[in-house]
N, CA and C of each residue as an Amber inpcrd file, in Angstrom:
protein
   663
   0.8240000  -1.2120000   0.0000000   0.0000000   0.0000000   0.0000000
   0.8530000   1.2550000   0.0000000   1.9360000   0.9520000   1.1330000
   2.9360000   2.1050000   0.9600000   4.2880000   2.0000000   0.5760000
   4.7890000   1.9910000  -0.4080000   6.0110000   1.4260000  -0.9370000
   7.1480000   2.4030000  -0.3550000   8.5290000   1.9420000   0.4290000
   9.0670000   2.5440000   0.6620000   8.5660000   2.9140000   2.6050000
   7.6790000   2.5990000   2.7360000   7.0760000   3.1420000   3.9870000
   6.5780000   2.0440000   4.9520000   7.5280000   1.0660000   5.6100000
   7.5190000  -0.0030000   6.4960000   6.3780000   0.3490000   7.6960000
   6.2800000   1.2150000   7.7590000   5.7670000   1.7580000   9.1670000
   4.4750000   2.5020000   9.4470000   3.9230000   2.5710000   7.8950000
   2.7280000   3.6880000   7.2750000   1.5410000   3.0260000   7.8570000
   0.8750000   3.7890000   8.3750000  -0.6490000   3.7540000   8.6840000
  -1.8900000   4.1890000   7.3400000  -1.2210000   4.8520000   6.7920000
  -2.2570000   5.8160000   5.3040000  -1.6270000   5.8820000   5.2000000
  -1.3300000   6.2860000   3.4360000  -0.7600000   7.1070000   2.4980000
  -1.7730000   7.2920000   1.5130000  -1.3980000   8.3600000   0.9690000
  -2.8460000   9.1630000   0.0260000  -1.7790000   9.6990000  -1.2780000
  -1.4630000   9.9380000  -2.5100000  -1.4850000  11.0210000  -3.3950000
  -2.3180000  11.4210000  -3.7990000  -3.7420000  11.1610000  -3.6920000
  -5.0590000  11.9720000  -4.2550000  -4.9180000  11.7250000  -5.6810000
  -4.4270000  10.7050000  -6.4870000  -4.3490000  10.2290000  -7.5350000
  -6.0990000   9.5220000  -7.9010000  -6.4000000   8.6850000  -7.0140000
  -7.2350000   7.7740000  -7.0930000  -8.5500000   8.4050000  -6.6040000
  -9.8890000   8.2600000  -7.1200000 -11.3990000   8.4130000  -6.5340000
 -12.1420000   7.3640000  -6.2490000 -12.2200000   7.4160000  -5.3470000
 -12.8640000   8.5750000  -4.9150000 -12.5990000   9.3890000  -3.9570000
 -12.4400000  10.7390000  -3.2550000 -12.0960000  11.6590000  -2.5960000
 -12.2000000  10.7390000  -1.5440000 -11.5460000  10.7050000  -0.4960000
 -10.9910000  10.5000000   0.9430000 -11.8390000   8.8900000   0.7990000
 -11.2440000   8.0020000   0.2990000 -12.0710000   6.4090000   0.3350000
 -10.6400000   5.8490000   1.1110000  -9.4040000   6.1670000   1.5730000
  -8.7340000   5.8720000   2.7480000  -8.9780000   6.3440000   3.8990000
  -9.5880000   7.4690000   4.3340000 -10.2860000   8.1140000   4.9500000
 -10.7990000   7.5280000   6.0090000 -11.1110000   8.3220000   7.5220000
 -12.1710000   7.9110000   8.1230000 -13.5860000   8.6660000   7.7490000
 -13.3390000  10.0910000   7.5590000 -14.1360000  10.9660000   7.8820000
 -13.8130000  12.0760000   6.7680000 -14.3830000  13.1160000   6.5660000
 -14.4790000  14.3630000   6.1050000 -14.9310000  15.3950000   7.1080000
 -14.1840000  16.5890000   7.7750000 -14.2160000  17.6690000   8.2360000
 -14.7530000  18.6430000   7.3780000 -15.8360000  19.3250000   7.1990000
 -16.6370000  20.3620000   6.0410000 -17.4130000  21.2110000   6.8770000
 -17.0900000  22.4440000   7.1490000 -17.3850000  23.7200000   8.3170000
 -16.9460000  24.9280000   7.3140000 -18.2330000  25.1230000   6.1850000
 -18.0830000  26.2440000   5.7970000 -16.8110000  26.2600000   4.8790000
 -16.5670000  25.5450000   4.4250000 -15.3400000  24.7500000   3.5570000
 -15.4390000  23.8030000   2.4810000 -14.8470000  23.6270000   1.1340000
 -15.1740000  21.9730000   0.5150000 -13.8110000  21.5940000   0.6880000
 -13.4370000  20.3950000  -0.3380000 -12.4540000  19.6290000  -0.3160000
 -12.8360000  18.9600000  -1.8770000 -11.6750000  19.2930000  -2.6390000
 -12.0370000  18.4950000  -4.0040000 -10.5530000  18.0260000  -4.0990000
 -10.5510000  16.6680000  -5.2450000  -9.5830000  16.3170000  -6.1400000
  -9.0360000  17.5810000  -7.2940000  -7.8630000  17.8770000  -7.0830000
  -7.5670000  19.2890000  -7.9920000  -6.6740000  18.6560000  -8.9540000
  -6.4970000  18.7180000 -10.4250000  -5.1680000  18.8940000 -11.0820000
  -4.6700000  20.1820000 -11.7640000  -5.1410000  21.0730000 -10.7100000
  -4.3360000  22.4050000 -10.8100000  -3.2790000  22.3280000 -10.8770000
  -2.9010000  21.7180000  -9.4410000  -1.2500000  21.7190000  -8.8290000
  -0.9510000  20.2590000  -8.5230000  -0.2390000  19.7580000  -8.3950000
   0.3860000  18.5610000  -7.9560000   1.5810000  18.2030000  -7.9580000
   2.0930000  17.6610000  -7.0140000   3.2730000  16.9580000  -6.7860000
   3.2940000  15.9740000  -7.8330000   2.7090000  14.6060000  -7.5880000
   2.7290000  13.7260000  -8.0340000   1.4320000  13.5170000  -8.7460000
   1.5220000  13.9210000 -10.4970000   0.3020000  13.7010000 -11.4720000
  -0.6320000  12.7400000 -11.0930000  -1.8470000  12.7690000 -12.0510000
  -2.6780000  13.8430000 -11.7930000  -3.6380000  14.7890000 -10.6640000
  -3.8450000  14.3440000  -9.5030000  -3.9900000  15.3560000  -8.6780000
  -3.5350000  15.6910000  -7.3690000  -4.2140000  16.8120000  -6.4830000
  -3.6290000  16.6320000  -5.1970000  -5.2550000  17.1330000  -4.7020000
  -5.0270000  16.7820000  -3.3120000  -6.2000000  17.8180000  -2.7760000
  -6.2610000  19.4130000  -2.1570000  -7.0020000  19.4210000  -2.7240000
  -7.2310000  20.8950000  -2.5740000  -8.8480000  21.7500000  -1.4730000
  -8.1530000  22.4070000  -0.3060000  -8.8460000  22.4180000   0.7520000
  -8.8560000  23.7400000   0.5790000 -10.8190000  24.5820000   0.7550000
 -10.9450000  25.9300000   0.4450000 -11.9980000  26.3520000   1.3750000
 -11.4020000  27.3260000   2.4740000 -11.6080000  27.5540000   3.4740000
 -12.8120000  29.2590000   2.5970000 -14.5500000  29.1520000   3.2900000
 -14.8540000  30.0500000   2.3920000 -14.5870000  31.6470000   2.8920000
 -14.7420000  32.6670000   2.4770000 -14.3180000  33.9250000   2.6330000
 -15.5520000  34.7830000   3.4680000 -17.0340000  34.4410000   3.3440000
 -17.7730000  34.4670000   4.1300000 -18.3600000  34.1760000   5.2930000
 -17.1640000  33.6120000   6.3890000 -17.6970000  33.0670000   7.8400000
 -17.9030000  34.2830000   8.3800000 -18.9120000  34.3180000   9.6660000
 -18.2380000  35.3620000  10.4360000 -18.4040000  34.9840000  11.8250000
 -19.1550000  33.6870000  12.5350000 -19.0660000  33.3830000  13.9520000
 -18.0430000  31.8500000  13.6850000 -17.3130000  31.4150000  14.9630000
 -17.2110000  29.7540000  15.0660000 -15.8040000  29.5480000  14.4300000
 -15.8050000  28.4040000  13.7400000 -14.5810000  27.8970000  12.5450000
 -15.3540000  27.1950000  11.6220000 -14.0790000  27.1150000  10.9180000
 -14.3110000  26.9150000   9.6770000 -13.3500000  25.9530000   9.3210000
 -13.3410000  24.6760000   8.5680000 -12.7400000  23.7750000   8.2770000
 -12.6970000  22.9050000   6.8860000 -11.9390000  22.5870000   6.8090000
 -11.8630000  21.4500000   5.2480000 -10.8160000  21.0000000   5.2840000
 -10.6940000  19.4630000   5.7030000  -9.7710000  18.5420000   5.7170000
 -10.0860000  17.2130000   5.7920000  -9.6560000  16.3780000   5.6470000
  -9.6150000  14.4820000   5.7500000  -9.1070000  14.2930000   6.9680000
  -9.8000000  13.4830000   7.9250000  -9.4560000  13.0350000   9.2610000
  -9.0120000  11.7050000   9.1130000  -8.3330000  11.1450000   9.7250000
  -8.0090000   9.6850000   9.8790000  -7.6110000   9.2510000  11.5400000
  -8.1840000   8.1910000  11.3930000  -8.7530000   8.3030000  13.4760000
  -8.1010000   6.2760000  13.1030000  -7.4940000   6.1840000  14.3060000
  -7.4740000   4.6000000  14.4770000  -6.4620000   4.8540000  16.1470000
  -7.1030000   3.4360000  16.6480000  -6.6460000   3.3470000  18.0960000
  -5.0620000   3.7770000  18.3490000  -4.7580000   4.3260000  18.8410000
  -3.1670000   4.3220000  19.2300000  -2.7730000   3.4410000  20.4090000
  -1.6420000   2.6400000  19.5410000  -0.8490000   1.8520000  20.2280000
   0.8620000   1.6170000  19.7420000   0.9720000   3.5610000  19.6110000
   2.7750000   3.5700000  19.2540000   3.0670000   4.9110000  20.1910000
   4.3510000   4.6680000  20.0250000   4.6160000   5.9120000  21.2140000
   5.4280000   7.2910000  20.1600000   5.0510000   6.6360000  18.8850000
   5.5290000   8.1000000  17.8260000   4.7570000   7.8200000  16.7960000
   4.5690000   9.2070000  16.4930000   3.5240000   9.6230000  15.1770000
   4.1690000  10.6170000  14.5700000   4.7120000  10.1420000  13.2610000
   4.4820000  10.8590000  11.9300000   3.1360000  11.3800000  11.1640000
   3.4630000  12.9580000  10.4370000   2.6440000  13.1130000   9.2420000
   3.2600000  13.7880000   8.5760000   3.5290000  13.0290000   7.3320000
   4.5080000  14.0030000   6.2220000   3.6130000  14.2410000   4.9830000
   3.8400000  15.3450000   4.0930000   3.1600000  15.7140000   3.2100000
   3.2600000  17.1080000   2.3170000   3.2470000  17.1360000   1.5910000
   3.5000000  18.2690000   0.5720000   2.4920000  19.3580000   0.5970000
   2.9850000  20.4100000   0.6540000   1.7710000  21.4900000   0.6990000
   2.3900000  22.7080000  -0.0090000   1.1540000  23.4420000  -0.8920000
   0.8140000  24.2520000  -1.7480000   0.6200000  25.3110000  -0.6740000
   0.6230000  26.6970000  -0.2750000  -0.5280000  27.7160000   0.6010000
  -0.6410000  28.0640000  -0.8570000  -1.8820000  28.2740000  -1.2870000
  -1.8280000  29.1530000  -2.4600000  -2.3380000  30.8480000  -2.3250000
  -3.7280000  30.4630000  -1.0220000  -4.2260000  32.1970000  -0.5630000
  -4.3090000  32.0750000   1.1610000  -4.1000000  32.7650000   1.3700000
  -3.9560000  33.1260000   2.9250000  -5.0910000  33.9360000   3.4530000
  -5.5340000  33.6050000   4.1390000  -6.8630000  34.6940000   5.0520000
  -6.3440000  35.5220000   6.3640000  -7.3880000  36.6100000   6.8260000
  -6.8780000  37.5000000   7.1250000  -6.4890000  36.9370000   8.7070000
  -7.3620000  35.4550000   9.3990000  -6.8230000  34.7430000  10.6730000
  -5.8240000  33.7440000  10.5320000  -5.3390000  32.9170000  11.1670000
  -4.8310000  31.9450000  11.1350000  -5.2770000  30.6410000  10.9780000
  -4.3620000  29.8400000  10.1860000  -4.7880000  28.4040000   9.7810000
  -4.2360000  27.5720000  10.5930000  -4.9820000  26.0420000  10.7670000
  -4.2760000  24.6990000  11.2830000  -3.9480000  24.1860000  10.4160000
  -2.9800000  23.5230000  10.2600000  -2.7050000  22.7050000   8.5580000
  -1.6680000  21.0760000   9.2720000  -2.6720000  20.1740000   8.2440000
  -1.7260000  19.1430000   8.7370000  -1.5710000  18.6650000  10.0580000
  -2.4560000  18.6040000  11.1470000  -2.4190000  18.1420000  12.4300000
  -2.2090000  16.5010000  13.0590000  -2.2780000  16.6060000  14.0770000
  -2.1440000  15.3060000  14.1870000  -2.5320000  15.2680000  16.1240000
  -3.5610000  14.1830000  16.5280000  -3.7010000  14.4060000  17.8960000
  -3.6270000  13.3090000  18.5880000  -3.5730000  13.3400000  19.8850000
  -4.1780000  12.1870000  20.9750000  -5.4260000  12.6930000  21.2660000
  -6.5710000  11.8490000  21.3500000  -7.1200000  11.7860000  21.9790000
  -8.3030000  10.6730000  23.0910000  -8.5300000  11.6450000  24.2890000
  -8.5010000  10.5410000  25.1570000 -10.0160000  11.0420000  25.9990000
 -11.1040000  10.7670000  25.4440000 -12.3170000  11.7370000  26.1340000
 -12.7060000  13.3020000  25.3450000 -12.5270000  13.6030000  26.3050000
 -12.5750000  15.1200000  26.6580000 -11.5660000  15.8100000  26.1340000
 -10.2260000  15.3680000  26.9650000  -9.3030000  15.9100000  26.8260000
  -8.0980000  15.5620000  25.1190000  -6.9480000  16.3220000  24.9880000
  -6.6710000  16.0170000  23.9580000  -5.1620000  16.9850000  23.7560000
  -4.3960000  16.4820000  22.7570000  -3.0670000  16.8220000  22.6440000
  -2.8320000  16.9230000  21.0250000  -2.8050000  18.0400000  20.6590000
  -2.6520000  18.1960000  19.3320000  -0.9670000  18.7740000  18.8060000
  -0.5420000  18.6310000  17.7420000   0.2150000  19.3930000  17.1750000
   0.2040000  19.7110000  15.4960000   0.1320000  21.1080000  14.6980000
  -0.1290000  21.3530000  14.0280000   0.7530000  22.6150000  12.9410000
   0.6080000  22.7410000  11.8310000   1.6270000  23.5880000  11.4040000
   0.5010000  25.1640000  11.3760000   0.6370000  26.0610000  11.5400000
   0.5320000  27.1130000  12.4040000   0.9210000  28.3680000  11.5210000
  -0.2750000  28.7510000  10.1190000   0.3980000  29.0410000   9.3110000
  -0.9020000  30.6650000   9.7670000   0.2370000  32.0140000   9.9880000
  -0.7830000  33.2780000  10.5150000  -1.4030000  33.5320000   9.1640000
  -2.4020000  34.8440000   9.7740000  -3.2130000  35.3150000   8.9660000
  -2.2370000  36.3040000   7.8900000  -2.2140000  36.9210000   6.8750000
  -1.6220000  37.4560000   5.9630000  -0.6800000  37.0700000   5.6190000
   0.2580000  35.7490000   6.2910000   0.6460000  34.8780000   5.4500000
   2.3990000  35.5540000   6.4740000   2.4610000  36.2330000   7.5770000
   3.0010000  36.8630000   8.0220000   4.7110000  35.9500000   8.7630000
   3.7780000  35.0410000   9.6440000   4.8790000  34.0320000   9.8600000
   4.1490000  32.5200000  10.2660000   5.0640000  31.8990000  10.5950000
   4.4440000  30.6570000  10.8050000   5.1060000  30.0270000  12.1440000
   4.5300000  29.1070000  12.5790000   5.0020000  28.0950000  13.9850000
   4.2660000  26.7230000  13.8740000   4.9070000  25.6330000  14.7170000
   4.6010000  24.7620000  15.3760000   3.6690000  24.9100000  16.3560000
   2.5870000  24.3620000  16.3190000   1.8270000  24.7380000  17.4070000
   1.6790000  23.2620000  18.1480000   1.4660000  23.7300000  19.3600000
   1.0700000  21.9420000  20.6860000  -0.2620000  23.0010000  21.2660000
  -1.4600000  22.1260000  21.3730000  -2.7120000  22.7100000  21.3780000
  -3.0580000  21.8360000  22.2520000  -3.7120000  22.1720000  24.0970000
  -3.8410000  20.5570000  24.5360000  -5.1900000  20.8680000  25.5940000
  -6.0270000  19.9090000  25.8340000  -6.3390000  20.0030000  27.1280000
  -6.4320000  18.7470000  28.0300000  -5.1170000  19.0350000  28.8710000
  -4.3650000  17.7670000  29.5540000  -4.8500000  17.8330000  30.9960000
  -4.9840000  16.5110000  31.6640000  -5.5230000  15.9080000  32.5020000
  -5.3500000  16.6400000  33.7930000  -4.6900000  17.6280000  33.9610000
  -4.3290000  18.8630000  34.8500000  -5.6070000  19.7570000  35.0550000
  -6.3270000  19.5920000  33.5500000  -7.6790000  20.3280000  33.2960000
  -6.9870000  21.9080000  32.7000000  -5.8970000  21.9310000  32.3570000
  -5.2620000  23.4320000  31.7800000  -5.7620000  22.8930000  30.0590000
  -5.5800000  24.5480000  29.6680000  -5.6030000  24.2690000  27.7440000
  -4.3790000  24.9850000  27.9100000  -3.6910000  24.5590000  27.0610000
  -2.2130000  25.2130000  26.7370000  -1.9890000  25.2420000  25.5260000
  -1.5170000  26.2540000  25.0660000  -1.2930000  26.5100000  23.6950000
   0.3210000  26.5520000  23.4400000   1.1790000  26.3460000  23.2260000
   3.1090000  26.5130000  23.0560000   3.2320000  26.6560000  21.3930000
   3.7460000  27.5630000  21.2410000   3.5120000  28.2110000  19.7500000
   5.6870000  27.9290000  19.6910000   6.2150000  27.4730000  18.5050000
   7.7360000  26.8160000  18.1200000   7.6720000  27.7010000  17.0380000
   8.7000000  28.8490000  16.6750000   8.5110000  29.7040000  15.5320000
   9.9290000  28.9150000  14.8590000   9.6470000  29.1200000  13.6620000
  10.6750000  28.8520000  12.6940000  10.3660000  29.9510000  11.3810000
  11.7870000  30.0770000  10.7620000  11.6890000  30.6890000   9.2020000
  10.5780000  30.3460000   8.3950000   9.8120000  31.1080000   7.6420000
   8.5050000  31.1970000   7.4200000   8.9140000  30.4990000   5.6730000
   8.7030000  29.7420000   5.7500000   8.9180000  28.6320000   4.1450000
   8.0450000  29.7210000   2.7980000   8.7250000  29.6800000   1.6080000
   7.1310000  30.6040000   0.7270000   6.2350000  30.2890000   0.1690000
   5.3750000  30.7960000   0.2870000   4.1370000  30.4140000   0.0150000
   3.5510000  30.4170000  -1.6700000   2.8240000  29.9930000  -2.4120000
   2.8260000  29.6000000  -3.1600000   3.6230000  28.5570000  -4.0430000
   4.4760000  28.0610000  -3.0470000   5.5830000  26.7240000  -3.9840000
   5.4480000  25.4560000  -3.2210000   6.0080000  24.8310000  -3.8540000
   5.8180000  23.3300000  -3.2290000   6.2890000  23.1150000  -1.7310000
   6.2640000  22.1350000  -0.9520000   7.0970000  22.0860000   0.1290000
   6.9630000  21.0980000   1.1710000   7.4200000  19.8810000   1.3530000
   7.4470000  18.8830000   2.0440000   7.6240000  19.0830000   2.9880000
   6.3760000  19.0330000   4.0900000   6.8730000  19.0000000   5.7950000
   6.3360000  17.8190000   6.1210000   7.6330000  17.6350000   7.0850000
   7.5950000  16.2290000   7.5490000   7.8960000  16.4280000   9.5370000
   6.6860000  16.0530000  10.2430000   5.8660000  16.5020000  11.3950000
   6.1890000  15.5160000  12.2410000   6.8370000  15.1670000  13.2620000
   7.1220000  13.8930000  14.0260000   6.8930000  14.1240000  15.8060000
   6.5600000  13.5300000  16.3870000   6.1310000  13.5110000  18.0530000
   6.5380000  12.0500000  18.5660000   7.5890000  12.1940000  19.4590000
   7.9140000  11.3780000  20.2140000   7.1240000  11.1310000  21.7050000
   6.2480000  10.4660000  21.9770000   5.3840000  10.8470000  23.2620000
   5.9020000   9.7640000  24.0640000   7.0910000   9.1070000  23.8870000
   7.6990000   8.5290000  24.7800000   8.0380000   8.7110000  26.1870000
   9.2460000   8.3770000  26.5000000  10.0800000   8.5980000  27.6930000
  10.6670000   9.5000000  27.9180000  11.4620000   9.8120000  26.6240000
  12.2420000  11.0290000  26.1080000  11.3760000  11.8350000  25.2370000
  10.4270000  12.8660000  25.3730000   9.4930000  13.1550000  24.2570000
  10.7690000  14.0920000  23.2190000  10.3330000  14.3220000  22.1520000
  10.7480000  15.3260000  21.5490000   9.7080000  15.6220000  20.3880000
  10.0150000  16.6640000  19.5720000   8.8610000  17.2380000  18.7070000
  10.0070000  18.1720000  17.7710000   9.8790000  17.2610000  16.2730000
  10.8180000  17.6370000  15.1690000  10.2850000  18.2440000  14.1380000
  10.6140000  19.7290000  13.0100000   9.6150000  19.5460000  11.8620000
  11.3110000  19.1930000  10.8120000  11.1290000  18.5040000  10.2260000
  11.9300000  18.6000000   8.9910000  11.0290000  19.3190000   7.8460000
  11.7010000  20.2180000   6.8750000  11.4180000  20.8000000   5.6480000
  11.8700000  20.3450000   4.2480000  11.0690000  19.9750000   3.6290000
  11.9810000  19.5540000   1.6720000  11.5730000  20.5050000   0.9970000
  12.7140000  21.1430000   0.4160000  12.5190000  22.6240000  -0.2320000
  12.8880000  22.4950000  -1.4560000  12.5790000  21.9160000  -2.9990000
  11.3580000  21.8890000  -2.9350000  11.2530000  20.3730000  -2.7080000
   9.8200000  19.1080000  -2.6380000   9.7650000  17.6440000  -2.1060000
  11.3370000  17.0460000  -2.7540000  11.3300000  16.0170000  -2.2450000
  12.3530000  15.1820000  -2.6960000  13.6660000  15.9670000  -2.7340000
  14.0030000  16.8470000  -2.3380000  15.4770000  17.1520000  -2.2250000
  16.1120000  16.6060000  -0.7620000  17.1180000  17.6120000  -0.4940000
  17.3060000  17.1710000   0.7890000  16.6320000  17.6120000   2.1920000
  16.5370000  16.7510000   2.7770000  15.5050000  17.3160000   4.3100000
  16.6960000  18.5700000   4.9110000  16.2400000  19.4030000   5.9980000
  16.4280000  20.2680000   6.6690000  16.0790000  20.3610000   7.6400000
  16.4620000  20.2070000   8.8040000  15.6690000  20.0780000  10.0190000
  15.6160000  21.7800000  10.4560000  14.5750000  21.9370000  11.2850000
  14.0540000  23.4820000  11.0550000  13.7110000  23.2050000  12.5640000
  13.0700000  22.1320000  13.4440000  13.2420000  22.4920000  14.9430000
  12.9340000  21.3780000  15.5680000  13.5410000  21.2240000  16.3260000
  13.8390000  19.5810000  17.4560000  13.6960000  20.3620000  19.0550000
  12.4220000  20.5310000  19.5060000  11.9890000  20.3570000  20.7070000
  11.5470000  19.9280000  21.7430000  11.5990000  19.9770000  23.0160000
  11.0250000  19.4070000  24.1640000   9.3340000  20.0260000  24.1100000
   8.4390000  18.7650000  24.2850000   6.8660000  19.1150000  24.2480000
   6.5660000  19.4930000  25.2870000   5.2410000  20.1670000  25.6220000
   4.6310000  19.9270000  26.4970000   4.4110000  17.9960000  26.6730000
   4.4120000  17.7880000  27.3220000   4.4550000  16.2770000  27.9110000
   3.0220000  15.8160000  28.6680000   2.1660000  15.5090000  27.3870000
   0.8350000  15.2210000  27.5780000   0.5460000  14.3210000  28.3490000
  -0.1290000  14.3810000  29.5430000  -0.3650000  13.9560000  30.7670000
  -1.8660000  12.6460000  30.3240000  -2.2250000  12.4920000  29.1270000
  -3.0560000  12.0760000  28.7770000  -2.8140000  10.5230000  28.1090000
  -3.3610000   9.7530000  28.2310000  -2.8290000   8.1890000  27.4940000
  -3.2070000   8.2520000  25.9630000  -4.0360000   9.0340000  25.9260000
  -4.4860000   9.0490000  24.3440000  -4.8380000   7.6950000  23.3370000
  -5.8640000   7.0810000  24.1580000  -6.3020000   5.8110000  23.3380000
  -6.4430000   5.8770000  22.2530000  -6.7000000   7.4940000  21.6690000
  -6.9960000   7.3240000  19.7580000  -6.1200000   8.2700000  19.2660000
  -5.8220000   7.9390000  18.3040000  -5.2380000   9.1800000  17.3590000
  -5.9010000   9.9040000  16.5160000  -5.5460000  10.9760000  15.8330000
  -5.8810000  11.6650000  14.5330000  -5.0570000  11.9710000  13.7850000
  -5.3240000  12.0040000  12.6580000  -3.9770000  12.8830000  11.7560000
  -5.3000000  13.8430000  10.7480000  -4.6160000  14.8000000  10.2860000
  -5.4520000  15.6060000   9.0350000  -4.5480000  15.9860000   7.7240000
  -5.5090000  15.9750000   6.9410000  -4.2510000  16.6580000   6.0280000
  -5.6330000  17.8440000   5.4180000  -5.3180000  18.7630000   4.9390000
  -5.6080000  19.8930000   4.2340000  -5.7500000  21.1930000   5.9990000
  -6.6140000  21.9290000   5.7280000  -7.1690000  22.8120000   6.8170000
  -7.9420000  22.0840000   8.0500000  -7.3540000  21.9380000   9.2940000
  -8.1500000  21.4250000  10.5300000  -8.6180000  22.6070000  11.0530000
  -8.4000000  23.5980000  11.2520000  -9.5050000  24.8740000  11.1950000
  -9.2320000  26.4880000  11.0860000  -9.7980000  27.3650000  10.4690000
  -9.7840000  28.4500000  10.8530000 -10.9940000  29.1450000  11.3280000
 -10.4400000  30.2050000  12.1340000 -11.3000000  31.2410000  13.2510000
 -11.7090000  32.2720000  12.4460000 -12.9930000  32.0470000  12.9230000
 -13.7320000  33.1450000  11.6330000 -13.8240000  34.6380000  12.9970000
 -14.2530000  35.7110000  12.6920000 -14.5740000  36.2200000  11.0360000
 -12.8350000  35.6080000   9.9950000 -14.1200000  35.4330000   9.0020000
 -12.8450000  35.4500000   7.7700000 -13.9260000  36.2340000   6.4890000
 -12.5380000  37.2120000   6.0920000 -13.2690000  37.7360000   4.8120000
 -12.6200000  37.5680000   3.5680000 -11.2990000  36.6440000   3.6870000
 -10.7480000  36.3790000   2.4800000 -10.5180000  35.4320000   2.2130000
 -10.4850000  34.0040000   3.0380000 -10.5310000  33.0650000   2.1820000
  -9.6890000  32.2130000   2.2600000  -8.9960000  30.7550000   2.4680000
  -7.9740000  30.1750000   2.2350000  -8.0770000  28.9990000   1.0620000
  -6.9750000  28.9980000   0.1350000  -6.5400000  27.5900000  -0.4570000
  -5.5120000  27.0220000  -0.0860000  -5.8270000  25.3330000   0.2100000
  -4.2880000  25.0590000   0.3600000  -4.6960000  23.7130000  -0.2900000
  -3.5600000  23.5230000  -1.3250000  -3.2970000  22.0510000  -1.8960000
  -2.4860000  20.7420000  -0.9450000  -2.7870000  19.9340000  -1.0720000
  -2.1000000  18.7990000  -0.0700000  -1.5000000  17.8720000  -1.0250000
  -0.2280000  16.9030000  -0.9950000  -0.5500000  15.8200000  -1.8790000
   0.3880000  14.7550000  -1.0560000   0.4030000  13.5090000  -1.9950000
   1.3490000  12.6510000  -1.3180000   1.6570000  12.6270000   0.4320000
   0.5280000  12.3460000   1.0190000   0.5420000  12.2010000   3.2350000
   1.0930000  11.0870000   3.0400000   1.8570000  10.8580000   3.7470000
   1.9380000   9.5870000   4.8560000   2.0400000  10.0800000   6.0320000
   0.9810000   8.7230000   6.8290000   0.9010000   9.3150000   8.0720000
   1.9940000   7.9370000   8.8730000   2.8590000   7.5430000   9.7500000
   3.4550000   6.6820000  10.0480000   3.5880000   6.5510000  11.7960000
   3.6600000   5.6360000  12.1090000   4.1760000   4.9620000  13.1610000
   5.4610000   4.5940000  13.2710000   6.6560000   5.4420000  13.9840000
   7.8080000   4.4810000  13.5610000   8.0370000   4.2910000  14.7800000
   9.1320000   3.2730000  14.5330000   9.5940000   2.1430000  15.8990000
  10.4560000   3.3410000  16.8030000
């Protein structure tokens, strides 16, 4: 299913239809999600997630969820991304969570409104009963070109929290930031991963596109 990828849970190029049939779910909040061959990595398409320009209470979302029990102590999500338009709040892109109830431990790429800068975000509400937000800034990648981020969480013993960058896919990786997490106090019986937009905060009056292609989401040893 995933060639090259011993360890893969999903992999998607959005080559094949029907739209999200690896999928658990579809996220759609004022948002669609189509097969595009606008842009693509790998012919003929990618997906393409379009956040609309008319919200004005709540969020707003368009992305593919993928949910299955967790039973690894690291999670990958790597994947190619397009920003093509930026809105005037901030986006989630590409997430990935524990969750356990109520509570929950996210991390996500953290792309601001006007396209200004970007971060790592850890988004949680851990068994302490706190929400914590820890925002990881790095050099702001450009927007409109291709760009492989590759998203990793160690929720081990030793946690750590890595983004590598491929500027443009398939060249060489770059590691861009290797941090200590917040250290989620939570067991997190399930996971998530997303690929396109996991949400933006409305009001929004302009709008987001972002292309996705080629995810793998992985478990490694």
């Amino acid at each position: 299913m995933c060639p090259g990828y011993a360890d893969a849970l999903l992999c998607d190029n959005f080559d094949q239809s029907p739209l999200g049939a690896l999928w658990s779910q579809q996220s759609l909040v004022a948002g669609a999600l189509t097969l595009s061959s606008a842009k693509a990595v790998s012919s003929p398409n990618a997906l393409l997630s379009v956040i609309n320009a008319n919200g004005t209470s709540g969020e707003g979302s368009a992305s593919l969820v993928y949910t299955a029990a967790r039973t690894f102590s690291k999670l990958r999500n790597s994947y190619d991304v397009y920003i093509d338009q930026v809105g005037q709040r901030s986006a989630a892109v590409g997430s990935i969570y524990l969750l356990d109830g109520l509570r929950y431990y996210g991390v996500y790429l953290f792309v601001r409104g006007g396209g200004t800068a970007m971060d790592i975000a850890e988004d949680g509400i851990i068994a302490d009963g706190g929400d914590n937000i820890t925002l990881h800034s790095f050099s702001q990648f450009p927007l409109q070109t291709w760009i492989r981020v590759i998203l990793e969480v160690d929720y081990g013993a030793s946690p750590t929290l890595t983004l590598t960058l491929q500027d443009p896919p398939g060249t060489a990786a770059t590691p861009v930031l290797n941090a200590i997490p917040i250290v989620p106090t939570i067991t997190g019986t399930t996971m998530s991963a997303y690929a396109g937009i996991d949400y933006v905060a409305f009001p929004e009056t302009t709008g987001w596109q972002v292309y996705t292609d080629n995810v793998v989401i992985e478990a490694p040893p």
